[in-house]
C-alpha positions in Angstrom: 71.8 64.4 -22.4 68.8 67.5 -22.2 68.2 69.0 -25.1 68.8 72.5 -26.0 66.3 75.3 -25.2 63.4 75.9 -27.4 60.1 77.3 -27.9 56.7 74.9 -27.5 53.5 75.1 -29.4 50.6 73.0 -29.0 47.8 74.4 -32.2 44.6 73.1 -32.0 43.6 72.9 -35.8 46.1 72.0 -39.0 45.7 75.3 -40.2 47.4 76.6 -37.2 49.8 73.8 -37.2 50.7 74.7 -40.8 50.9 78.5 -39.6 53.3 77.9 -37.3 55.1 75.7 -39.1 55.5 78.1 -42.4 56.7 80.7 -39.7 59.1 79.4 -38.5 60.1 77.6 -41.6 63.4 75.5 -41.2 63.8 76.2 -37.0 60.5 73.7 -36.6 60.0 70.4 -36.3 56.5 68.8 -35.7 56.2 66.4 -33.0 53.6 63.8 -32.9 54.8 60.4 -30.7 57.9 61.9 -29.9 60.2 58.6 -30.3 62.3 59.6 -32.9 62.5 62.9 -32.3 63.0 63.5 -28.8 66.1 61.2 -28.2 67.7 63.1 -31.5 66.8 66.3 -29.3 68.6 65.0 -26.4 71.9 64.1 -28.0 72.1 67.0 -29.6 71.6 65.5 -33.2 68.7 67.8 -33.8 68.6 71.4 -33.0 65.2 72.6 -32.8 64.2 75.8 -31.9 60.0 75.7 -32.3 58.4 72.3 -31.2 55.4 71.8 -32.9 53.0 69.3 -30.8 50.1 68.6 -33.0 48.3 66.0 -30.3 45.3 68.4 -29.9 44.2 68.2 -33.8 41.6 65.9 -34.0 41.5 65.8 -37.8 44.8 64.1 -37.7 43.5 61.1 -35.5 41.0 57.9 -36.1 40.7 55.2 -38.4 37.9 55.4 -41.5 37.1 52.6 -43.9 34.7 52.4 -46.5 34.6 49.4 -48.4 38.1 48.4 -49.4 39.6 51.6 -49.1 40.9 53.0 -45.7 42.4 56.1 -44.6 44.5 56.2 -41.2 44.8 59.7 -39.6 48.7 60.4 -39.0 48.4 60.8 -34.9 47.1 57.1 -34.7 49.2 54.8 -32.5 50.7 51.8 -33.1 48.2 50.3 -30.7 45.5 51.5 -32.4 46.2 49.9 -35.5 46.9 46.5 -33.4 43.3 47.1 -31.5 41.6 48.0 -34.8 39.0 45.6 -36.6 38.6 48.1 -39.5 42.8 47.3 -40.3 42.2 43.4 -38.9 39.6 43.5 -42.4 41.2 45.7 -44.8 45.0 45.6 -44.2 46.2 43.3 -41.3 49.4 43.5 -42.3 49.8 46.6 -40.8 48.6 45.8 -37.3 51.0 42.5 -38.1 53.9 45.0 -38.6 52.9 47.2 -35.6 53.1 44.1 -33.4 56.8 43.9 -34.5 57.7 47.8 -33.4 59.8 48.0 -30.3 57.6 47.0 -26.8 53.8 48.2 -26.0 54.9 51.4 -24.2 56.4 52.7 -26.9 53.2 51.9 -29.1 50.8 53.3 -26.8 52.2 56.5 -27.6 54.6 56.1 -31.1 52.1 57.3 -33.9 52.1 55.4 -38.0 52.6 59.3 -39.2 55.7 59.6 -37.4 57.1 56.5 -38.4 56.5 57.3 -42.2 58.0 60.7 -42.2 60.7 61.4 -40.8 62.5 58.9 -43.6 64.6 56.8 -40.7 65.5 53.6 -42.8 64.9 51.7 -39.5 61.6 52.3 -39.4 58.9 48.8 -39.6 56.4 51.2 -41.6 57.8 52.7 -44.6 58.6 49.5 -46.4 55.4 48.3 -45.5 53.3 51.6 -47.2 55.7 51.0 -50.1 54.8 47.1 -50.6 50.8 48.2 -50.0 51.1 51.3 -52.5 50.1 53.3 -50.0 48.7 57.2 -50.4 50.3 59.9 -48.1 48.6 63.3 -47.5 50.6 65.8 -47.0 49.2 69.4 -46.2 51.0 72.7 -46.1 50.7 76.5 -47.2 49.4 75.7 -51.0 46.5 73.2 -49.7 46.9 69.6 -49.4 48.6 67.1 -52.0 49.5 63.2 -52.4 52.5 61.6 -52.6 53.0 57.7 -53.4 54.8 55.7 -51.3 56.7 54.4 -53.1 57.8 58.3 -54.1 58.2 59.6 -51.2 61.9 58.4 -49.7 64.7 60.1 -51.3 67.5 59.2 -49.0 68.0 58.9 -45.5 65.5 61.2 -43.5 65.2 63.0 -47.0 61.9 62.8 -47.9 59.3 64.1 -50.5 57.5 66.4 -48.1 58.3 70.4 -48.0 59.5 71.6 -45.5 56.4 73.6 -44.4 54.2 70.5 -44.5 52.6 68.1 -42.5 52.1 64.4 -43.6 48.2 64.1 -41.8 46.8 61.1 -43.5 47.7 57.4 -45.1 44.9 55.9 -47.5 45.5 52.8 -48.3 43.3 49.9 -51.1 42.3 46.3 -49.5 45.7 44.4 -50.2 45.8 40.7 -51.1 45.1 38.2 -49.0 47.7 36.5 -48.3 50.5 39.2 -46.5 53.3 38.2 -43.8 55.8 40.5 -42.2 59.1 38.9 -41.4 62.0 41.2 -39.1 65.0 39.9 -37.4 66.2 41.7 -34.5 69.0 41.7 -32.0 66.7 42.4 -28.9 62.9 43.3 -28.2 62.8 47.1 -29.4 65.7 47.0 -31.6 65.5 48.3 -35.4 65.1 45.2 -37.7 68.7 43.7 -38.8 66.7 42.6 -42.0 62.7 42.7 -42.2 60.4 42.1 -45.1 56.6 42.9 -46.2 55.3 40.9 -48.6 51.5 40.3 -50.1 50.2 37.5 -52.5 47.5 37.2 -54.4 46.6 33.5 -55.7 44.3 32.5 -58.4 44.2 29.4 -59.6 46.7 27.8 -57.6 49.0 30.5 -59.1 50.7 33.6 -58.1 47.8 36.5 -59.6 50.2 39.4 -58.1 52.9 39.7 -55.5 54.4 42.6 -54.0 57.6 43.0 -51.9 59.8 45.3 -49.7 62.7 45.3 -47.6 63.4 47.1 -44.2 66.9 48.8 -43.0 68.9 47.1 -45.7 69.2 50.6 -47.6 69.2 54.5 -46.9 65.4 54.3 -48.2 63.0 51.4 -47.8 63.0 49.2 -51.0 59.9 47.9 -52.8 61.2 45.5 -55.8 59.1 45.4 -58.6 61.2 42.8 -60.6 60.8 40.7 -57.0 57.2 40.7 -57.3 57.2 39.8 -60.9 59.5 36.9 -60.4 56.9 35.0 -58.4 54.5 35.9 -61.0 52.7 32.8 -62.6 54.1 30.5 -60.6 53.2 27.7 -57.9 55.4 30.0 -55.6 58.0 26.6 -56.2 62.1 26.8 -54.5 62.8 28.1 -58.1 60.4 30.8 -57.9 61.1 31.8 -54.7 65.0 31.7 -55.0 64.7 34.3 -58.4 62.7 36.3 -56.0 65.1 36.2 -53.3 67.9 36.9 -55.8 66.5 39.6 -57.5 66.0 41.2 -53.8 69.6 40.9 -52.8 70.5 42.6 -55.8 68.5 45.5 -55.5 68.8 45.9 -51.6 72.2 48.0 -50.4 73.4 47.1 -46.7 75.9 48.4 -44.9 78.3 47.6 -41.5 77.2 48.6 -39.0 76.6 47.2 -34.8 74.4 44.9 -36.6 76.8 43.0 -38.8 79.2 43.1 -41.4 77.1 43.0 -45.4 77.5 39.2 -46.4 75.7 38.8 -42.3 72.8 41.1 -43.3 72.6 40.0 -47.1 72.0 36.2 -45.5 69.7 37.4 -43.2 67.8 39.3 -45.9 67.8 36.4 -47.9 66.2 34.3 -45.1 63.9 36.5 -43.9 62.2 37.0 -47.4 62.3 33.6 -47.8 60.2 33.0 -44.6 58.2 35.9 -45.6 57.4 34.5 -48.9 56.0 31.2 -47.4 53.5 32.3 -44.8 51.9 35.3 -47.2 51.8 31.8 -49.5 50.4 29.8 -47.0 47.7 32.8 -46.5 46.9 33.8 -50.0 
């Protein structure tokens, strides 16, 4: 398919970006790797009339970590996070997760901003921000704000931001140390049939704090508090991790699709966390 006609704009600062965008209001879309975008554009799923390309702002690009904190400009690349020793030290579970996201083509050019906001449910990244309590700053008209993670999906491709803003930056605190990211696919590139995030933090030979969230098993990405808190305390034991697992299932909502029938991708999901689980254990 080609997409229908529209009108291109490449700004060169975020203040033009945003200028543009607040212009032309509902007929823009802003385009940063293009891979969720541009194939909408082509089947005619998306009609946009004012393309937005924000490549040329350089305040929406690099990596910066001081200490245990780390912000991650929204026009970074999948590879980038991979090559980076500044996310290898603070949060390697992203470049874990990154490793997992279609094939290396794709994440020479796919950005992080673009897989958090555009709200696909398929997307590797959104579950992830949501089990790391991740930061996104969003800019627009009225200055620039911040929206949790784990606030920020509303439904599918419904998200927190304005329409008139641009998500520019993640921050994100050290995580614990032991983290895995689990996905099961049909194919190399596919979106995950079931894929999980998890982090663990042991003290004592006990569980000091756990976090978990689910991929593509829901219009949103879902972060399970009660998940977390049912490995709290414990030796991470079958009995532990089966509670978690349980308490997941329950709070995950899959549906049929070219990917399975539900009981398929509950089983899956259960399996996944479950493998997830054991190697952020084995890590912590």
């Amino acid at each position: 398919m080609i997409p229908g006609g529209f009108e291109y704009h490449r700004p060169d600062s975020l203040a033009a970006a945003v200028g543009v965008l607040r212009e032309y209001g509902d007929d823009a879309r802003v385009l940063a790797g293009g891979h969720s975008l541009i194939p909408m554009m082509k089947l005619r799923m998306a009609d946009v009339e004012h393309l937005i390309d924000v490549q040329d702002i350089a305040e929406m690009k690099g990596i910066c970590a001081e200490g245990d904190k780390i912000a991650i400009g929204a026009m970074t690349s999948q590879h980038e996070l991979i090559d980076s020793p500044e996310i290898a030290r603070v949060v390697p579970i992203l470049s874990e997760a990154a490793l997992q996201i279609a094939d290396p083509q794709v994440r020479y050019c796919g950005t992080i901003g673009g897989n958090v906001a555009n709200g696909d449910p398929g997307n590797d990244m959104p579950g992830v921000m949501q089990c790391l309590d991740a930061t996104f700053l969003l800019h627009g008209p009225d200055g620039p704000r911040e929206v949790a993670a784990r606030d920020f999906y509303e439904a599918a491709y419904t998200t927190a931001r304005d329409d008139e803003e641009i998500l520019t930056a993640i921050r994100i605190s050290a995580h614990a140390p032991g983290y895995a990211y689990e996905k099961q696919k049909r194919k190399i590139g596919d979106y995950a049939t079931a894929a999980a995030a998890v982090l663990i933090e042991k003290r004592d030979g006990l569980v000091a704090n756990a976090s978990i969230a689910m991929t593509n098993l829901s219009d949103v990405p879902v972060w399970s508090e009660a998940a977390g808190a049912d490995l709290f305390g414990t030796d991470c034991g079958p009995e532990a991790v089966a509670a978690a697992v349980d308490t997941m299932l329950g709070d995950i909502d899959p549906t049929e699709d070219n990917r399975g029938p539900v009981e398929f991708k509950q089983h899956v999901a259960g399996i996944i966390l479950r493998r997830a689980i054991a190697r952020a254990w084995s890590r912590a």
